[in-house]
N, C-alpha and C positions, 0 to 999 in steps of 0.2 A: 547203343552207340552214341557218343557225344556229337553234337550238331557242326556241321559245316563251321560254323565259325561263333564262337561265343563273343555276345557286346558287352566290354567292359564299363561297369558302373560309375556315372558320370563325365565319361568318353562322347564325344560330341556325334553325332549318328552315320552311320556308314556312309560314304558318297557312293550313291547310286546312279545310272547310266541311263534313268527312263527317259529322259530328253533326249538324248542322243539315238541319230536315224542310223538302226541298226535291230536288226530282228527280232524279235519276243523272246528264242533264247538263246541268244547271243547277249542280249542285257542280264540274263541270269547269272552268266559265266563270269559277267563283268561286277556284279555288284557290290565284290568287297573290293572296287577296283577305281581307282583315277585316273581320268586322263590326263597325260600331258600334251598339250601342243608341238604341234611343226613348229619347229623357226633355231634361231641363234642362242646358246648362250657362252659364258665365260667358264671356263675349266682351265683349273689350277692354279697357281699364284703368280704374282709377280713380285720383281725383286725384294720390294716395299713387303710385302705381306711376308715374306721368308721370315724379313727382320724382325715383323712383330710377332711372329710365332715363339722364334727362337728368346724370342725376349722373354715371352710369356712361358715356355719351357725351362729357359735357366731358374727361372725362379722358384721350380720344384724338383729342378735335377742340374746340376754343377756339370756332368757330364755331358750336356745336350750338346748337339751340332748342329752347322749348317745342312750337314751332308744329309742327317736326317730327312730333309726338308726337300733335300734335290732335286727325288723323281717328280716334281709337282711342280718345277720349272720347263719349257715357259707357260705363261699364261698365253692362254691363245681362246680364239673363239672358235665353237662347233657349231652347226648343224643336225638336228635329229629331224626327221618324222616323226611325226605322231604316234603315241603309242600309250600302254597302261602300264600301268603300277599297282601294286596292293599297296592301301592304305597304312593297313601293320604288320610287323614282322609275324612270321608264320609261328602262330604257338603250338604248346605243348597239346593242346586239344587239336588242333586240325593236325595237326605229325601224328597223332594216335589212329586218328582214322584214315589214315595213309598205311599203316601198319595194318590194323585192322581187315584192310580192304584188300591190301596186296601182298602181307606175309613180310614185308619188308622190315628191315633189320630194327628194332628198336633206338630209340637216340638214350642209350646207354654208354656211357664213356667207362669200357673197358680195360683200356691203360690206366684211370684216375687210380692210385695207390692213399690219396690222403684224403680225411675227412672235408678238408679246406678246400680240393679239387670238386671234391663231388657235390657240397651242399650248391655247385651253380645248377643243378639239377637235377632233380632226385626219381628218374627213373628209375625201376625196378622190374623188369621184365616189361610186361606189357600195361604196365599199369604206374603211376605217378602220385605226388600228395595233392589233392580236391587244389588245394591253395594257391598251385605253381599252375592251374589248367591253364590261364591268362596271359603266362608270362611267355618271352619266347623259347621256340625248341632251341636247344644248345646240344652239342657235343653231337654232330652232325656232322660229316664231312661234304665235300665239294658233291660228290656223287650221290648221298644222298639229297642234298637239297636238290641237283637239278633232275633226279628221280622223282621229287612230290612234284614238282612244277610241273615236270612233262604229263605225271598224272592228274592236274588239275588243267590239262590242255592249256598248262601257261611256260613258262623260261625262266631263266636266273634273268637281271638287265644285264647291260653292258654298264663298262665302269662310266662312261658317259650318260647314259639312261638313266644313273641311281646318283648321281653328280648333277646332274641337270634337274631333278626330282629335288633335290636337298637346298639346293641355291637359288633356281628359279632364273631367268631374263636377268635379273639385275647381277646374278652373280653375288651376293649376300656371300658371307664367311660362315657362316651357321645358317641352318635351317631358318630360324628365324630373323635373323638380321645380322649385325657385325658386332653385335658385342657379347663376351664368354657365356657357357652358360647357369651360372646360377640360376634354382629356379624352373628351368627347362631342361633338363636331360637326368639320368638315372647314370653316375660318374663318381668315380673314387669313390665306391661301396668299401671296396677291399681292405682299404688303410684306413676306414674309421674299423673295422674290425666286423663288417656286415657283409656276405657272403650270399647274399640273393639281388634277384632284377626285381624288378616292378612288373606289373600288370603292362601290355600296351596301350597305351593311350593314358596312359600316367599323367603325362604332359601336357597335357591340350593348349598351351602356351607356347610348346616349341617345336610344333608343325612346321610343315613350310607352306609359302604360299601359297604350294596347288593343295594342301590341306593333307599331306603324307606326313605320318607321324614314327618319331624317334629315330629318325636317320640320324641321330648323334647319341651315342653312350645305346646304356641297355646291354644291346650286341651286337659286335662287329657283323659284319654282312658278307658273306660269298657273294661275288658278283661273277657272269662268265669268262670274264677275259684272260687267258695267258698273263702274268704281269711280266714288263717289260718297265724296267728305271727306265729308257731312254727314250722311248715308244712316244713321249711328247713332240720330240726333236723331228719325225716324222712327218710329223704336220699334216695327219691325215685329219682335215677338216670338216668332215659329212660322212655322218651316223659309222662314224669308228667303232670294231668289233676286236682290236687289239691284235697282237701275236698269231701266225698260226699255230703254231706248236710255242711249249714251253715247260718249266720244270715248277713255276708256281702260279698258283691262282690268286687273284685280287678279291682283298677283302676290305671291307670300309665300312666306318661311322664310329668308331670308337666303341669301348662298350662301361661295363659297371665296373670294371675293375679301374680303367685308364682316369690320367688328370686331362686339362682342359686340353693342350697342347695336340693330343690325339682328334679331338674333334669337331676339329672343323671342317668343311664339307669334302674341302682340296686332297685330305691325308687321305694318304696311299698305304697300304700294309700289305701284304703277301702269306700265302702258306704252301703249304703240302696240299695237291688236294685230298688225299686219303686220311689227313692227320683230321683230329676230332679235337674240342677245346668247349670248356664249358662257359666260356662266354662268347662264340661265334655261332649266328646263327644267319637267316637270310629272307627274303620275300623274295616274289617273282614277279614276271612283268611279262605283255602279254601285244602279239602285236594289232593293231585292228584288223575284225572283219573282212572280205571283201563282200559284200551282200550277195551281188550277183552269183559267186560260187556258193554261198549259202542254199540259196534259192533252188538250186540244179535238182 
């Protein structure tokens, strides 16, 4: 069986929990994991950034709109708890041993009819090519991803948790600061005529501050919330969990297929949760401890 988590070559070293006052294995669970801090930050845009999105959109699509941009007005500040994150999006090797373990359905994308669909990743039953072990799992849908999490005792985030992870306190437009990403993200594969991701941790350039990697391009991300376009307008300001019910699930970070326009931390995207796509995939997040019920 392939290991808990393979470290990719030249990938900066997992952030481990051993400082943090919290139990012997309780740091285990936490190891391919980050924390994020309590406190405020900025989620979604404002006017100003609409315009420079849409700016940077027209210029590879004539068709773009404001409207596009919408649900991601206004900007407003949140509130989180403290809580974890994984590092990298969950790969093809850790989905296998999720299969493995629990009989659970292979991330085989079923409806792909064309070779162009499937080469984003080349499951074959219960087994894959050596090459793609690194890269993320795709063609997953909403139920499976939050199937691995719950079986690694962790969650999908909330679209604020994996928003808050990407930008950091100062609210940044990218993972790594406010300008596009050349350089830092694995984007527009598809229209140079290239039809795979990258390993994670490709990037080590376009982390984010707390040091979470590829929250832009690669693969889009399930996250748990119901999406709601309006759900801004709410102004639910402290540790927002979205929609109770709904008809699509929030997914975000752009992936290998998308231009820049898609990925910056704000964009919002939507699906089915049952529908599978072979550039969306997802990481989990996880909430702290309480020691004392540990201990019991």
């Amino acid at each position: 069986m392939l290991p808990v988590f393979l470290l990719v070559p030249g990938a900066p070293p997992l952030i481990h929990a051993d400082t943090v006052n919290e139990p012997a294995d309780v740091r285990r669970q936490f190891s391919d994991m980050v924390e994020i801090p309590a406190g405020r930050f900025k989620m979604g845009l404002s006017f100003k950034e609409v315009t420079r999105m849409l700016e940077m959109c027209t210029r590879v699509d004539k068709t773009c709109s404001r409207w596009w941009f919408k649900d991601e007005l206004p900007s407003h500040f949140v509130y989180l708890d403290r809580y974890w994150i994984d590092v990298y999006e969950v790969t093809n090797a850790n989905y296998l041993e999720f299969v493995n373990a629990t009989g659970h359905r292979p991330a085989l994308d079923d409806t792909c009819a064309t070779d162009a669909c499937r080469q984003g990743n080349l499951w074959e039953g219960k087994s894959f090519l050596k090459k793609i072990s690194n890269q993320p799992v795709t063609q997953v849908n909403w139920y499976d991803a939050a199937a691995y999490c719950k079986w690694r005792s962790k969650r999908l985030p909330t679209e604020a948790e994996w928003e808050k992870a990407a930008r950091g306190p100062a609210g940044n437009l990218y993972p790594w600061g406010n300008k596009p990403p050349p350089g830092k993200a694995t984007y527009r594969r598809k229209w140079r005529g290239v039809f795979t991701m990258t390993d994670v941790g490709a990037y080590p350039n376009g982390a984010s501050i707390y040091g979470v990697h590829d929250l832009a391009g690669n693969a889009w991300e399930w996250v748990a919330d119901w999406y709601d376009r309006n759900y801004y307008k709410k102004k639910i300001n402290k540790n927002p969990k979205g929609p109770k019910t709904g008809k699509f699930k929030g997914v975000r970070g752009g992936s290998w297929v998308n231009y820049e326009d898609t990925l910056h931390s704000a964009f919002r995207r939507w699906s089915r949760p049952e529908v599978r796509f072979n550039d969306t995939g997802f990481r989990c997040a996880k909430d702290p401890i309480d020691e004392t019920q540990t201990n019991r």
